[in-house]
KOLVO-524708 format. One record per residue (C-alpha): x, y, z; residue in one letter; residue number from 1. Coordinates in nm, 2 decimals, always signed. Layout:
REM residues N
X,Y,Z,a,NUM
...
END
This chain:
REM residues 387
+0.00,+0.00,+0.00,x,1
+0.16,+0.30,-0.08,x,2
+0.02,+0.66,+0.01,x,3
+0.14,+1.03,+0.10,x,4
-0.09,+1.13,+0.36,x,5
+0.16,+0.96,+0.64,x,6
+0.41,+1.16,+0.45,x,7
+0.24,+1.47,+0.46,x,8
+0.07,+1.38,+0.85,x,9
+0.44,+1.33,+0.96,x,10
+0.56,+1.66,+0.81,x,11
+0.29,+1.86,+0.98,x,12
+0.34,+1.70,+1.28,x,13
+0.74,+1.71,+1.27,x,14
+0.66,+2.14,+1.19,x,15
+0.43,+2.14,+1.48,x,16
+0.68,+2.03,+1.71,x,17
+0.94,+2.29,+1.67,x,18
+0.68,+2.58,+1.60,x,19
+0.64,+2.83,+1.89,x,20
+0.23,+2.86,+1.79,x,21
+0.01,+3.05,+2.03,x,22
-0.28,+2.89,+2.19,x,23
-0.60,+2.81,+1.94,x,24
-0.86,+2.61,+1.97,x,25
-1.07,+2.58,+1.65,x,26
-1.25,+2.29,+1.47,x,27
-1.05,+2.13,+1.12,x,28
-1.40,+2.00,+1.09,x,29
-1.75,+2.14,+1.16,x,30
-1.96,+1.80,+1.11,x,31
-2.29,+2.08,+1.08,x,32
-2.15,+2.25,+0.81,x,33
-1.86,+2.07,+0.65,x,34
-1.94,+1.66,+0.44,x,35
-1.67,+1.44,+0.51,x,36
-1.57,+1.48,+0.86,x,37
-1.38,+1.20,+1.03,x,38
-1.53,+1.05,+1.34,x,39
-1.44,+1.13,+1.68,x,40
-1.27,+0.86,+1.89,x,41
-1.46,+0.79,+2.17,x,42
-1.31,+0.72,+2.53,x,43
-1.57,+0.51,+2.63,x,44
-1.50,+0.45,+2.97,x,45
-1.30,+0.62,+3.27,x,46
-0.93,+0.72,+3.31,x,47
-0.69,+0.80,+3.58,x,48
-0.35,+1.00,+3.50,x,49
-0.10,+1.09,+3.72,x,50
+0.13,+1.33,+3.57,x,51
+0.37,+1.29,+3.88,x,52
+0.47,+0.99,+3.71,x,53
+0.53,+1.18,+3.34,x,54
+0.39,+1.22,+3.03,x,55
+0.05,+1.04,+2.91,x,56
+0.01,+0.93,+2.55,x,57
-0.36,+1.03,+2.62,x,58
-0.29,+1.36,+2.50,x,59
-0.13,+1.52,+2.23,x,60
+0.14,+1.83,+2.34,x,61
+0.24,+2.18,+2.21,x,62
+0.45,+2.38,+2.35,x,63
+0.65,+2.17,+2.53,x,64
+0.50,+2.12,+2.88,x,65
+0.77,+1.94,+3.14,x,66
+0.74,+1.69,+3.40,x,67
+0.85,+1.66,+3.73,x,68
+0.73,+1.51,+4.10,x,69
+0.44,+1.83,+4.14,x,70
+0.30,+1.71,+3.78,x,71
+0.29,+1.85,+3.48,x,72
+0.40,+2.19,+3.40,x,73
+0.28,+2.44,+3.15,x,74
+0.56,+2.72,+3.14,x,75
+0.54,+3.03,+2.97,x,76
+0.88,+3.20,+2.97,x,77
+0.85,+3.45,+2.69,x,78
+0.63,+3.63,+2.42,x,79
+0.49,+3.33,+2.22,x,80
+0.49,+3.04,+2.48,x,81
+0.18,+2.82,+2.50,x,82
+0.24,+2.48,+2.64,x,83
-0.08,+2.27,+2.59,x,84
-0.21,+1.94,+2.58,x,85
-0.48,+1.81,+2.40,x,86
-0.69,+1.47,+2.47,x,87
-0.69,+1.21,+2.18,x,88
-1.01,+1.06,+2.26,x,89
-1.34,+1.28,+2.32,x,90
-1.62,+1.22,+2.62,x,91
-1.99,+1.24,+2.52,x,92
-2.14,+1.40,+2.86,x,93
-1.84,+1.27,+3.10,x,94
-1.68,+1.38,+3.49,x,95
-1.38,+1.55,+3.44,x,96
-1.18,+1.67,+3.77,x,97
-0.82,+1.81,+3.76,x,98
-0.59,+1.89,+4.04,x,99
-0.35,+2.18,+3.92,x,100
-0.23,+2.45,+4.06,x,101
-0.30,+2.78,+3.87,x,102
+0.00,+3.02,+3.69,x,103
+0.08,+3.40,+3.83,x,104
+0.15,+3.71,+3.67,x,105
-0.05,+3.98,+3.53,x,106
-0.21,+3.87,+3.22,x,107
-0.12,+3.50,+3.21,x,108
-0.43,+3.27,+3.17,x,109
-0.47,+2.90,+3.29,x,110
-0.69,+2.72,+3.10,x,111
-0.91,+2.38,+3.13,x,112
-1.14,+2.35,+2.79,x,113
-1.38,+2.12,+2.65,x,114
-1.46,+2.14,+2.35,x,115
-1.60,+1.96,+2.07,x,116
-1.56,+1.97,+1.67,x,117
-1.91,+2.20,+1.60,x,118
-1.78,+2.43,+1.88,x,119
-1.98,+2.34,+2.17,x,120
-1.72,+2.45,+2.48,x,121
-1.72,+2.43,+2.86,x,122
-1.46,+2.62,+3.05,x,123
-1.25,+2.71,+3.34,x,124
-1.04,+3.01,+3.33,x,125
-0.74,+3.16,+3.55,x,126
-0.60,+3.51,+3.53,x,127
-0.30,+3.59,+3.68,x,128
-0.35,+3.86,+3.81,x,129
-0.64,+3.75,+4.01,x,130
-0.54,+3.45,+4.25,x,131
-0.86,+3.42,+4.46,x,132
-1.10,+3.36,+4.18,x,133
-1.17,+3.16,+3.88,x,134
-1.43,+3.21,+3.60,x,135
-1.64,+2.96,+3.42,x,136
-1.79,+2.94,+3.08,x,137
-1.96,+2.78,+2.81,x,138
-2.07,+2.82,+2.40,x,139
-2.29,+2.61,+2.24,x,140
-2.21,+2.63,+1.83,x,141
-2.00,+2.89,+1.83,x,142
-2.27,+3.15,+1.84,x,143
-2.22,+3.50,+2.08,x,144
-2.56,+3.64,+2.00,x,145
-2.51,+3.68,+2.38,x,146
-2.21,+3.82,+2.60,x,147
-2.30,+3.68,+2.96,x,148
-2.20,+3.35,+2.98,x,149
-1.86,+3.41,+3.19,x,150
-1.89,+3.45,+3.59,x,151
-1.64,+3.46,+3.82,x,152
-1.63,+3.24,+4.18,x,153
-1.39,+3.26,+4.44,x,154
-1.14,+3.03,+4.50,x,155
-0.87,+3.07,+4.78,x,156
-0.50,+3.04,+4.69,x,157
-0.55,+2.93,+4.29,x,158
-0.18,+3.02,+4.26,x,159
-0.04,+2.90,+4.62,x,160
-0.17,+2.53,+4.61,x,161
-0.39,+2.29,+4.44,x,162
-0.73,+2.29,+4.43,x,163
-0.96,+2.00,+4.26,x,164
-1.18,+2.17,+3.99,x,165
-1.46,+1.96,+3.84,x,166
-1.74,+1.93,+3.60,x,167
-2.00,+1.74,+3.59,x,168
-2.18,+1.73,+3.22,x,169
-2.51,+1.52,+3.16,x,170
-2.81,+1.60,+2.94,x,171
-2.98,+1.75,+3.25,x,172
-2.74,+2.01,+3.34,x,173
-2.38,+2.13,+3.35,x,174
-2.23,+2.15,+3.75,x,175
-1.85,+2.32,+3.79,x,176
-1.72,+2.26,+4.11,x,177
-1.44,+2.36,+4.38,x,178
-1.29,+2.09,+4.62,x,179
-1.64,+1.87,+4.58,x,180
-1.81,+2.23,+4.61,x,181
-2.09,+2.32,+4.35,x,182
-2.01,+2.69,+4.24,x,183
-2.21,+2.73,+3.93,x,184
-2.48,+2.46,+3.74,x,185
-2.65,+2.53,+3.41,x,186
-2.98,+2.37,+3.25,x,187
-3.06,+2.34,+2.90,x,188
-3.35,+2.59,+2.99,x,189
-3.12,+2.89,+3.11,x,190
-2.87,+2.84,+2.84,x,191
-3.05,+3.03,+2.60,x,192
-3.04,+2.74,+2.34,x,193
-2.66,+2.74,+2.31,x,194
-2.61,+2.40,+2.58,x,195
-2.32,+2.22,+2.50,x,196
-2.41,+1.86,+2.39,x,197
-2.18,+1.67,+2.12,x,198
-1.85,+1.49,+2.17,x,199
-1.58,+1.69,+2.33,x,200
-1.19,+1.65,+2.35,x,201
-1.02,+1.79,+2.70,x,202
-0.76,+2.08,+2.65,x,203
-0.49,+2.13,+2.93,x,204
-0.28,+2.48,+2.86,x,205
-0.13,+2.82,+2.96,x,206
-0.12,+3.14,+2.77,x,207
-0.03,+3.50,+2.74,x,208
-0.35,+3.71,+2.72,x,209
-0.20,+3.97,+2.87,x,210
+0.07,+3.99,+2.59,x,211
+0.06,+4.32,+2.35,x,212
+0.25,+4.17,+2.12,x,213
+0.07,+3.89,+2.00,x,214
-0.27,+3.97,+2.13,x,215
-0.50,+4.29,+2.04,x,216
-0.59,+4.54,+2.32,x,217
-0.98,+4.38,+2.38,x,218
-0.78,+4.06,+2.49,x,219
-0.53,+4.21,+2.68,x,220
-0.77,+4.42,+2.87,x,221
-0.96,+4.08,+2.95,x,222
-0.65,+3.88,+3.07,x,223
-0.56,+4.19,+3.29,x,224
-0.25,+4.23,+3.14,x,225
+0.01,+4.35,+3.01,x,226
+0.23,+4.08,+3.12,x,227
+0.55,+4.19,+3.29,x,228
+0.82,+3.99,+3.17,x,229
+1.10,+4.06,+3.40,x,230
+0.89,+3.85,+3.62,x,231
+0.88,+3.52,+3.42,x,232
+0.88,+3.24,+3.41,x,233
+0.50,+3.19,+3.46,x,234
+0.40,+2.82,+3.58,x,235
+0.10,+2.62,+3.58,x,236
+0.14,+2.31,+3.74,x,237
-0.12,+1.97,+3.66,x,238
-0.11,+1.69,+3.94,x,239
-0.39,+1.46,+3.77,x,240
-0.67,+1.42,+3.57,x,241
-0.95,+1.18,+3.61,x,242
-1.20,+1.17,+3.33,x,243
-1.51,+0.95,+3.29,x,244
-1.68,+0.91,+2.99,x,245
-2.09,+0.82,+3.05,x,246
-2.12,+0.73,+2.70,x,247
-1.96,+0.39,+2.52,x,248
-1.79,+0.31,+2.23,x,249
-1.50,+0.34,+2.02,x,250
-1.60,+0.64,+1.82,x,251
-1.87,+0.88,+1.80,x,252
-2.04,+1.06,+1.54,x,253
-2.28,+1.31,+1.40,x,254
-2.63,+1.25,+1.24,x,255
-2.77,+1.50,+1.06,x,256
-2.69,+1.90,+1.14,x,257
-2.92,+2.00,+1.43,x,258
-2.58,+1.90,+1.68,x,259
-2.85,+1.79,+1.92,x,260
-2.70,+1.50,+2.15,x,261
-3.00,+1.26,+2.05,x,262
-2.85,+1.29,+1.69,x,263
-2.47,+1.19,+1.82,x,264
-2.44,+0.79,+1.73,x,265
-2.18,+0.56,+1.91,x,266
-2.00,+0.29,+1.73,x,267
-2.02,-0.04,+1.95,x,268
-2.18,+0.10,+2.21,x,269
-2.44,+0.39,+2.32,x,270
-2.50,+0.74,+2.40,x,271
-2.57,+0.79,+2.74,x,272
-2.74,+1.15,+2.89,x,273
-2.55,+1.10,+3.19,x,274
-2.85,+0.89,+3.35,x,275
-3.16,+1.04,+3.50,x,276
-2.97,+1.29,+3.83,x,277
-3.14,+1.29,+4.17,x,278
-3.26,+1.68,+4.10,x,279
-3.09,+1.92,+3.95,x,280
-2.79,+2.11,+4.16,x,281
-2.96,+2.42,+4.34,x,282
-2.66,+2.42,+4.60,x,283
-2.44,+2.66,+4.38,x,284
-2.39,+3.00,+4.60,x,285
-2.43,+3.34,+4.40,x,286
-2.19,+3.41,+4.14,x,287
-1.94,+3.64,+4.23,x,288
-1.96,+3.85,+3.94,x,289
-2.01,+3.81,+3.57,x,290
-1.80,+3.90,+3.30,x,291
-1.99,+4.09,+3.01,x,292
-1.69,+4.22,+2.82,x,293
-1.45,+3.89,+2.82,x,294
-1.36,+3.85,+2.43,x,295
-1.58,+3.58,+2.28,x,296
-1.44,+3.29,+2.13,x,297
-1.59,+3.25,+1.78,x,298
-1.55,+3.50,+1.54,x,299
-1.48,+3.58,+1.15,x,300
-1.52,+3.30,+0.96,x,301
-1.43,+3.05,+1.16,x,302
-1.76,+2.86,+1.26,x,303
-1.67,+2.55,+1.04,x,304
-1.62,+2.78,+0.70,x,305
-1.39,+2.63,+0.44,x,306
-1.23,+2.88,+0.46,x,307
-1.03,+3.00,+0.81,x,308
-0.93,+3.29,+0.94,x,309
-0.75,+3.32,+1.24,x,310
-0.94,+3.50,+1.47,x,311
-0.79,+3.79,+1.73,x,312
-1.00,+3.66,+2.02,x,313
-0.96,+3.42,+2.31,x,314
-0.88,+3.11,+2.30,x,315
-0.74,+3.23,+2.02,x,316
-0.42,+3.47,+1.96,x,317
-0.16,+3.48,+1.68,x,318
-0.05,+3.28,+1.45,x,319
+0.31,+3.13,+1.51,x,320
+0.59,+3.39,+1.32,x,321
+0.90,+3.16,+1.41,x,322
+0.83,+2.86,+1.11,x,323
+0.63,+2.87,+0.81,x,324
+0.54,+2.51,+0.65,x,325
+0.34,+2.44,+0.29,x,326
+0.25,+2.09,+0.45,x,327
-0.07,+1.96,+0.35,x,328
-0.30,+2.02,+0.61,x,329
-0.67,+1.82,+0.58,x,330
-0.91,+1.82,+0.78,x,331
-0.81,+1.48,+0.91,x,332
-0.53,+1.66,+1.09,x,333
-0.60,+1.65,+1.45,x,334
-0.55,+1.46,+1.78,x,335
-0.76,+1.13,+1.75,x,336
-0.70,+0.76,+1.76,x,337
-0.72,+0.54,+1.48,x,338
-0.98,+0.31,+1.43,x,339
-0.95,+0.02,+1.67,x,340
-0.71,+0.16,+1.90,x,341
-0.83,+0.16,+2.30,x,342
-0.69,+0.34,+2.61,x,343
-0.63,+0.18,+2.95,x,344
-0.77,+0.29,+3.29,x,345
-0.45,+0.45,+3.37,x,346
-0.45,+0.68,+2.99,x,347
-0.22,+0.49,+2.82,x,348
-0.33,+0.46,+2.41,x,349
-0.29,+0.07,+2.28,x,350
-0.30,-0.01,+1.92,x,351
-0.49,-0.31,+1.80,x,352
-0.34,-0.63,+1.91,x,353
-0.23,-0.68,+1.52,x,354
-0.04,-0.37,+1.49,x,355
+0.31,-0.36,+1.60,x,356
+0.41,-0.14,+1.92,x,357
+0.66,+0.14,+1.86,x,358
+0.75,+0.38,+2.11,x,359
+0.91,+0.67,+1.86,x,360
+0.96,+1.00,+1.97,x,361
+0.81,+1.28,+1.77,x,362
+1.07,+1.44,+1.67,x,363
+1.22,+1.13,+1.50,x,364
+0.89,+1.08,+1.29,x,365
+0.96,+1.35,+1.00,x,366
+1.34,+1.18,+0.95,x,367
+1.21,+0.85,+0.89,x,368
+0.92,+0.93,+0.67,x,369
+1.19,+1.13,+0.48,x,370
+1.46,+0.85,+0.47,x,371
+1.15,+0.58,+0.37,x,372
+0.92,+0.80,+0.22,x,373
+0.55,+0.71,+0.17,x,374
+0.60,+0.35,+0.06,x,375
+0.51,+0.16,+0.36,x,376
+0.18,+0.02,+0.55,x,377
+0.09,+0.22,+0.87,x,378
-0.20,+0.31,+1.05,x,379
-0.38,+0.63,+1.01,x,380
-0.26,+0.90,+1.26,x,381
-0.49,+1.16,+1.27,x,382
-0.26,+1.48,+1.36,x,383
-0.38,+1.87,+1.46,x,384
-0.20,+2.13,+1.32,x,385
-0.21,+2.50,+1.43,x,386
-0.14,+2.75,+1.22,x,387
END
């Protein structure tokens, strides 16, 4: 079998990993608007990772975060750093609880997103500047016909220890959480048709809001920058991540284009709402404050157009300037697991039992498809890239 799409997978890959790019989050894909979308590999049941122990081939880095005894850590050291992990499996309604410990400094952002390929997003945010509170967040479709989803809680010490932050995402309702304590819950009914509800991936990163050079002044207002650099390096630092996924399967995908989770099918298994919850969460004290002039997250062209335009809001900023690459990118080119492949209870991706195991680095990849070219069998990587 002989092919170019390893070839050109590889190359991107190979350019990704020695680009300085910027934290973006955007869909190759839209599966509402866009034919041909691949499916998303499901996780299908629940994992357990310890990043005291190192790196998980669960998710797919950027930016080179580290790894140490405290976890994992996402650094940012100068203009243009965004460490950032990205899950290669996606949850359809799922638990997810981190312990991390959040980054200081004036207009550095933590970040914990979900988010899935038709733009559908739940978040927790950290600025810098503010270490006893945290805001939450969440788009359905990419739309902003409203500006009020972002509130702040408090949280003691975000920056001075950890802290376990959780959601909790059914059918029924969306619960964020502090140390096992409800601090905000959403319904479909008060989510002004915009709840989140299709297959989402779990992104793990750092950025410079805050920073005038990449970022326009709307952002850097938001991330209560500008960041002062004689003060770096900025850390955010990951203990664990536990993540259960209440639906089944090894991949899930889209029916139709209403992006409705009754339309989301599961290969070899089921879509689950999350079961039938014992009432929904009224225990969530007042909201600190909302956030009415945060920069919204979809803009331009980018709701699943052919055609994409980097946009100048969060989570987006600017495209890397350090490497420019013609590789083909498709839109096949993001973190996923081939068909067939599973992941263990502890987060560790296993191929099918007739595929050969080969631990290669990275970095090596783009060498050897050079030296052997395209003419030899391999599984289908799907690979991300960022502009």
């Amino acid at each position: 079998m002989r092919t170019t799409s390893l070839h050109y997978s590889v190359l991107a890959t190979f350019a990704l990993s020695i680009a300085s790019t910027h934290a973006q989050t955007y869909s190759n894909c839209n599966p509402l608007t866009q034919g041909g979308c691949p499916a998303d590999s499901a996780l299908g049941k629940s994992v357990d990772i310890d990043f005291t122990q190192g790196a998980s081939d669960s998710f797919t880095p950027q930016g080179n975060p580290t790894y140490g005894s405290n976890g994992a850590s996402f650094t940012i050291a100068k203009s243009g750093d965004s460490p950032q992990l990205t899950s290669k499996w996606y949850i359809m309604f799922g638990h997810v609880e981190i312990v991390m410990q959040a980054a200081p400094g004036a207009g550095i952002v933590s970040s914990v997103v979900l988010q899935s390929d038709d733009l559908d997003e739940i978040d927790w945010e950290w600025l810098g500047a503010q270490p006893d509170q945290v805001q939450t967040n969440y788009f359905g479709k990419g739309q902003t016909t409203t500006y009020n989803r972002g509130a702040f809680s408090s949280v003691s010490g975000s920056q001075s220890g950890t802290h376990k932050y959780t959601i909790d995402w059914t059918a029924d309702q969306i619960v964020w959480q502090i140390d096992g304590n409800t601090v905000r819950t959403l319904t479909p009914a008060n989510a002004d048709n915009q709840y989140p509800q299709t297959p989402m991936q779990v992104k793990i990163g750092a950025w410079a809001g805050g920073d005038p050079a990449t970022n326009p002044p709307g952002t850097v207002q938001w991330a209560q920058g500008p960041v002062v650099w004689s003060q770096a390096p900025f850390t955010m630092v990951v203990n664990s991540v536990s993540v259960q996924d209440y639906s089944t399967g090894t991949q899930y995908t889209y029916s139709g284009t209403a992006g409705t989770w009754e339309s989301i099918q599961a290969v070899g298994g089921s879509v689950s709402s999350g079961g039938t919850p014992s009432g929904i969460d009224s225990s969530a004290p007042a909201i600190t404050s909302t956030s009415s002039d945060n920069p919204m997250p979809f803009a331009g062209t980018h709701k699943g157009s052919s055609t994409y335009v980097t946009p100048s809001e969060w989570p987006w900023v600017g495209t890397a300037t350090t490497l420019a690459t013609s590789a083909s990118v498709t839109n096949t080119n993001y973190p996923g697991l081939p068909s067939g492949w599973t992941v263990t209870s502890s987060g560790k991706v296993v191929p099918p039992s007739s595929a050969p195991v080969i631990d290669i680095p990275t970095r090596f990849l783009y060498l050897i498809a050079l030296s052997l070219g395209a003419g030899f069998c391999a599984p289908s990587f799907r690979f991300r890239v960022r502009p």
